[in-house]
Rosetta silent file (secondary structure, phi, psi, omega in degrees, C-alpha in Angstrom):
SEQUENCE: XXXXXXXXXXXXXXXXXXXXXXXXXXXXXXXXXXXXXXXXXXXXXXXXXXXXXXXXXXXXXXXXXXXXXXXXXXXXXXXXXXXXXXXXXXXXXXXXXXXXXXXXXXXXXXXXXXXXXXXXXXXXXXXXXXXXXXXXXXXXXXXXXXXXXXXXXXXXXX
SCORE:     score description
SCORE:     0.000 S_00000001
   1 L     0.000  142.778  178.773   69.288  210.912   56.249 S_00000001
   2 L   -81.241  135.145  167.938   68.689  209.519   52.481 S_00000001
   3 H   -30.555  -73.114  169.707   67.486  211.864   50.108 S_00000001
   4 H   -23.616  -50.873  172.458   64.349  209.640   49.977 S_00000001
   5 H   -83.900   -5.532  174.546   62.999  210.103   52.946 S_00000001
   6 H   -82.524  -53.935 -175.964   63.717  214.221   52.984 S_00000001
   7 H   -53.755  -55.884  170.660   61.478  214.053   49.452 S_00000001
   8 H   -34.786  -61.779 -178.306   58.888  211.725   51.506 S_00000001
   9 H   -56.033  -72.796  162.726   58.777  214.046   54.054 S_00000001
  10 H   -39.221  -59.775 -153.660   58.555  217.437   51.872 S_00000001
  11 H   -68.501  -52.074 -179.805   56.253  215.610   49.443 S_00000001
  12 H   -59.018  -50.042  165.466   53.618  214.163   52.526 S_00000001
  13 H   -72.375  -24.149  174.913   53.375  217.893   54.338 S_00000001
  14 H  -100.679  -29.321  142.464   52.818  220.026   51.429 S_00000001
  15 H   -10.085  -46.425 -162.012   50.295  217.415   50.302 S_00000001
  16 H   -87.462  -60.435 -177.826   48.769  217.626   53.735 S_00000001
  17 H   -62.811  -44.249  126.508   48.952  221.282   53.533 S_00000001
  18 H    13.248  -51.820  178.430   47.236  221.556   49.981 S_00000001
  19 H  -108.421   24.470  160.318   44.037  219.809   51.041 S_00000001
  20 H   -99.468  -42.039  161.908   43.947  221.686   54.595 S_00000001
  21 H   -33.983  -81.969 -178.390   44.155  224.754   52.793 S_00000001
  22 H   -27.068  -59.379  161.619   41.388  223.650   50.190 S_00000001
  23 H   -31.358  -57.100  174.677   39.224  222.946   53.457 S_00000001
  24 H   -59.800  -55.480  153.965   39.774  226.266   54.604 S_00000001
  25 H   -46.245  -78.306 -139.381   38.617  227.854   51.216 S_00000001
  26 H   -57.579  -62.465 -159.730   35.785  225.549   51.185 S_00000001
  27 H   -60.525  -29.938  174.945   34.564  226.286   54.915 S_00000001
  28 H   -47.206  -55.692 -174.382   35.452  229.952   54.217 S_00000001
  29 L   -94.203  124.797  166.584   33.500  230.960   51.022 S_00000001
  30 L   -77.957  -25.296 -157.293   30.322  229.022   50.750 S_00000001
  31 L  -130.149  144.469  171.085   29.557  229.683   47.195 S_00000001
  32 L   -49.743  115.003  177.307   31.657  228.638   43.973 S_00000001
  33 L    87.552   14.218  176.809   33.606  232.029   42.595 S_00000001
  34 L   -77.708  136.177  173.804   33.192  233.389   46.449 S_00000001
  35 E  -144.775  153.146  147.166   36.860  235.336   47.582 S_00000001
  36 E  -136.719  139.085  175.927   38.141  236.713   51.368 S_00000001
  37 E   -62.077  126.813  153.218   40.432  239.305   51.447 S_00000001
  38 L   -96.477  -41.377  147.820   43.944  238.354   53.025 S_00000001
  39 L  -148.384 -160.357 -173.870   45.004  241.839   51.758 S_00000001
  40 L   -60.964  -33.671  154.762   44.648  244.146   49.348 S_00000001
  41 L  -125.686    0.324  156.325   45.903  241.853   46.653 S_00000001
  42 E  -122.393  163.266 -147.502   45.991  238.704   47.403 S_00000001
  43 E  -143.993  149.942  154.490   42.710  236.483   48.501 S_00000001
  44 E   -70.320  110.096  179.012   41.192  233.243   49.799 S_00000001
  45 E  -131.749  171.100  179.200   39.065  232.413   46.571 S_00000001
  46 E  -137.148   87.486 -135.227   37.296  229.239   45.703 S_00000001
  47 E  -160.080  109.608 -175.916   37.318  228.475   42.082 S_00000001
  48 L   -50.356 -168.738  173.467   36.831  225.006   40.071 S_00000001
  49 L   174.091   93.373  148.937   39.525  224.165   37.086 S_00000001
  50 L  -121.348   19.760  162.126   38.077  221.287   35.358 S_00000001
  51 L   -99.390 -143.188  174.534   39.742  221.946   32.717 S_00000001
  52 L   -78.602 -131.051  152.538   43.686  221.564   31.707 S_00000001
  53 H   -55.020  127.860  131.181   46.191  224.521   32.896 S_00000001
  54 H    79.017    8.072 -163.756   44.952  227.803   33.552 S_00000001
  55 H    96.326  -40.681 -170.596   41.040  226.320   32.450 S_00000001
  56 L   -48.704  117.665 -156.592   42.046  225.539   29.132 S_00000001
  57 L  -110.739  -16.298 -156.796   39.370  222.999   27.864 S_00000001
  58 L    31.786 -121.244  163.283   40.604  222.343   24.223 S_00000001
  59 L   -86.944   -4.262 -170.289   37.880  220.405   22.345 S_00000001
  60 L   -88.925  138.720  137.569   36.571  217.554   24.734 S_00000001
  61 L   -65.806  146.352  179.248   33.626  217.690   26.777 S_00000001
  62 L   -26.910  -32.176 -177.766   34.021  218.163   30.421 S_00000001
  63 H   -99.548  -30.179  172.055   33.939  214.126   31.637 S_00000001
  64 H   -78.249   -9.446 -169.720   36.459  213.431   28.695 S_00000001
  65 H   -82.337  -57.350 -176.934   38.671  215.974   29.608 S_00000001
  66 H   -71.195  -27.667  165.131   38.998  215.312   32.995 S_00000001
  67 H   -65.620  -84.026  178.807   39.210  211.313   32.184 S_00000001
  68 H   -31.403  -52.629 -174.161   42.196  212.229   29.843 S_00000001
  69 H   -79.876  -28.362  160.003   43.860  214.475   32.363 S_00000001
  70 H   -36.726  -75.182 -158.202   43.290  211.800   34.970 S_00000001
  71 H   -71.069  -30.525  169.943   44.960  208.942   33.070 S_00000001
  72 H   -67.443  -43.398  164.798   47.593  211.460   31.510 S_00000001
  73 H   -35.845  -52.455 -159.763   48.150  212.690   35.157 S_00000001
  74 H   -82.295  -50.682 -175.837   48.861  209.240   36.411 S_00000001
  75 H   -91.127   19.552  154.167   51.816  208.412   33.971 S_00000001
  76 H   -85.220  -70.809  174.824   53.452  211.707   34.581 S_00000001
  77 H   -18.243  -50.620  158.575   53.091  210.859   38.254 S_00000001
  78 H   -43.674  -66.524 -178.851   54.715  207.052   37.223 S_00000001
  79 H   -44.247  -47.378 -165.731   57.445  208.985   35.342 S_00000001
  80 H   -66.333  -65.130 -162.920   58.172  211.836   38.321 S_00000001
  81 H   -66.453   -3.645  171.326   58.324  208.937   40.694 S_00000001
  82 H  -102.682  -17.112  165.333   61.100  206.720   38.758 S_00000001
  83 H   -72.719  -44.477 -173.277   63.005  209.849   38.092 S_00000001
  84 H   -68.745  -19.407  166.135   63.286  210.392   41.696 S_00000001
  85 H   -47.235  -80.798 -149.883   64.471  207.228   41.966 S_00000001
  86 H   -58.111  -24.189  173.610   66.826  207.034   39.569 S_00000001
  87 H   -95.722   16.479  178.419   68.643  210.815   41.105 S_00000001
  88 L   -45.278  -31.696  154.070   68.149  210.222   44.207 S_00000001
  89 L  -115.489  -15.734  159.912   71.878  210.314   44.926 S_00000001
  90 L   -86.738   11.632  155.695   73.342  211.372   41.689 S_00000001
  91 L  -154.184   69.017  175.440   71.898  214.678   41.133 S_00000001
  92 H   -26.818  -86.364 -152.944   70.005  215.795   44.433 S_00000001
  93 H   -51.211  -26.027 -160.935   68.344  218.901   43.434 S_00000001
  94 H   -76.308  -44.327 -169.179   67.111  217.787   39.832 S_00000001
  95 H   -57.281  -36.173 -171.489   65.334  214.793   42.652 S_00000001
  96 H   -59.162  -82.719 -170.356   64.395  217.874   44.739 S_00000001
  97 H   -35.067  -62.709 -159.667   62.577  219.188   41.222 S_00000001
  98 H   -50.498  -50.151 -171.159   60.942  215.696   40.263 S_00000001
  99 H   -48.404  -12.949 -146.573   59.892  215.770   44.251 S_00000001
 100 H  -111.697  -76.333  159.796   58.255  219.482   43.774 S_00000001
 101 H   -10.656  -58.007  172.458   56.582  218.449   39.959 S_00000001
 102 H   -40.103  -72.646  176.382   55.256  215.163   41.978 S_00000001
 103 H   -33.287  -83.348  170.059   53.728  216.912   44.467 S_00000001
 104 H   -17.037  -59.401 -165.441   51.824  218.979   42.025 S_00000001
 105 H   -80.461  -39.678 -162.806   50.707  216.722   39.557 S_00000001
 106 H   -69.999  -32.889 -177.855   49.634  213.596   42.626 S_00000001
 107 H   -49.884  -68.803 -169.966   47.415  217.050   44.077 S_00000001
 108 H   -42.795  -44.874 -174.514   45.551  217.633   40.771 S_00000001
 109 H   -63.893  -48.604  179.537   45.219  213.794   40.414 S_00000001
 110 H   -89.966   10.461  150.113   43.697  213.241   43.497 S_00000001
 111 H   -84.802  -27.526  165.976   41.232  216.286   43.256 S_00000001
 112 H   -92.971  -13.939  154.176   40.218  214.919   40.152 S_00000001
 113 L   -65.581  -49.242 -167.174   39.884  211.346   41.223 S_00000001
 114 L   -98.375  -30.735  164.222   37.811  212.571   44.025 S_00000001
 115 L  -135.799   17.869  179.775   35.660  215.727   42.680 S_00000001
 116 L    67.580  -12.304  169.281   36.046  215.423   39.204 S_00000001
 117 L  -151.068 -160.345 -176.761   38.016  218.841   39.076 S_00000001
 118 L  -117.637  142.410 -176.715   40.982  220.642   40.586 S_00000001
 119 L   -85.557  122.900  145.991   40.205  223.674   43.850 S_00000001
 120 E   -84.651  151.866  125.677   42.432  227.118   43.164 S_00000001
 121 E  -126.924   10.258  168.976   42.054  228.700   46.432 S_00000001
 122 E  -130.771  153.330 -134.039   44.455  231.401   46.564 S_00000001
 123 E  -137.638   69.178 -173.825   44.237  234.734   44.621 S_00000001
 124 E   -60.578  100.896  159.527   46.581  237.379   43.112 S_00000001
 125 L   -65.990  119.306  163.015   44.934  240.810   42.032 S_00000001
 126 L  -101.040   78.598 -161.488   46.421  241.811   39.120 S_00000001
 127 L    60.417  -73.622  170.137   44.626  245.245   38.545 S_00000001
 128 L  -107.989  -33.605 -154.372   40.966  243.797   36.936 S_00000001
 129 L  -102.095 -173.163 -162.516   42.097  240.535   36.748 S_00000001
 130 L  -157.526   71.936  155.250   42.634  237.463   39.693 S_00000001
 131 E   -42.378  112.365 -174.872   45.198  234.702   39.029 S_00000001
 132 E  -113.406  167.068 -167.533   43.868  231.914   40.830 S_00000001
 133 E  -178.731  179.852 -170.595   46.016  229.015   41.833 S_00000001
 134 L  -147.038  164.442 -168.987   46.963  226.133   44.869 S_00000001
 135 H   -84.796   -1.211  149.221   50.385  225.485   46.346 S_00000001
 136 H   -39.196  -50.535  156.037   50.254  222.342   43.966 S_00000001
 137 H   -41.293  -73.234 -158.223   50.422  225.221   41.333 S_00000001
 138 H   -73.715  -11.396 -169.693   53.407  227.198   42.541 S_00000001
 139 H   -89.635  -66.114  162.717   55.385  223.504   43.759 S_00000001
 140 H    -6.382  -79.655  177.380   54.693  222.477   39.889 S_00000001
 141 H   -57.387  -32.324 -172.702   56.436  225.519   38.984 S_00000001
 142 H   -90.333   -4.839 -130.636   58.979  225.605   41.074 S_00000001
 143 H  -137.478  -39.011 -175.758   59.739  222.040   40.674 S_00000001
 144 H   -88.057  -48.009 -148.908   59.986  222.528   36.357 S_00000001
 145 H   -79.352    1.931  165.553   62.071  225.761   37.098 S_00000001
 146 H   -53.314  -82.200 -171.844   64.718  223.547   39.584 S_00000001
 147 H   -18.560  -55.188 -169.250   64.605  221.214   36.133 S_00000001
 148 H   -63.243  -48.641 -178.986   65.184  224.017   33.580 S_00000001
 149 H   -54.492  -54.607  176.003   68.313  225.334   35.486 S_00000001
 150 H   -57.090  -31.599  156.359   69.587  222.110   36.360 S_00000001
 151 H   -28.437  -58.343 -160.688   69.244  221.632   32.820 S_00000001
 152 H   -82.070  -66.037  170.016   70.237  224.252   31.487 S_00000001
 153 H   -18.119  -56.908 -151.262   73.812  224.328   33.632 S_00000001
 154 L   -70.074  -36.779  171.245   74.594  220.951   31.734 S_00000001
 155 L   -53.697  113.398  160.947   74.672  222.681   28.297 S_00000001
 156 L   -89.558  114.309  171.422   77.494  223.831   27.826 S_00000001
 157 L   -52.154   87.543 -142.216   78.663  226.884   24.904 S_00000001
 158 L   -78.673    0.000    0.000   81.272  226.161   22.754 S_00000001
């Protein structure tokens, strides 16, 4: 099978699974900043992000922010998808990263296209604190740290 269509396939189910989840948060918790216990430390939570990463708002009001990170959103999304292109058979895995990065970033886009912000709905206790996040979040990451390695390998130390 061509590499393309295993990243179509991976990219179209954890999509699907992203926003089935979010559904599930939603019909779980009724109220914004609402958690269920899955265990003792991690949770079904329901918790906007209309800002950048992590909340991070920098200096814009809320509708300019989210306009910027739309339209910023979109040509990383452009970028991811011509990268996957271009490794599709000369470097699987770094396409396997761009496919995992993709994923991520097209989630965010189209939660913010559609509600103006991005859903975390799952929940780490870290002692007092909650790390909230979506598996767009962890495919993002896993998707730059494929990149960094494959990266990294190529340097070589003299």
């Amino acid at each position: 099978m061509n590499n393309i269509w295993k990243y179509s396939l991976v990219l179209a189910f954890s999509i699907i699974l992203d926003q089935l989840l979010k559904g599930t948060a939603q019909s779980l918790i009724s109220m914004e900043g609402g958690f269920h216990p899955i265990s003792d430390s991690f949770l079904f939570v329901r918790e906007s992000n209309a800002g950048l990463i992590f909340g991070f708002r920098a200096f814009f009001d809320l509708e300019t922010l989210n306009t910027f990170s739309w339209i910023v959103t979109l040509i990383f999304i452009i970028h991811f998808l011509r990268r996957i292109v271009f490794y599709r058979n000369r470097s699987p895995i770094r396409g396997w990263g761009y496919t995992l990065l993709l994923m991520g970033f097209f989630s965010s886009w189209l939660d913010r296209y559609s509600q103006g912000s991005t859903l975390d709905y799952l929940g780490l206790k870290l002692g007092e604190y909650t790390l909230t996040f979506s598996v767009g979040d962890i495919s993002s990451a896993l998707g730059a740290l494929i990149l960094m390695t494959t990266i990294s390998k190529r340097v070589t130390v003299k």
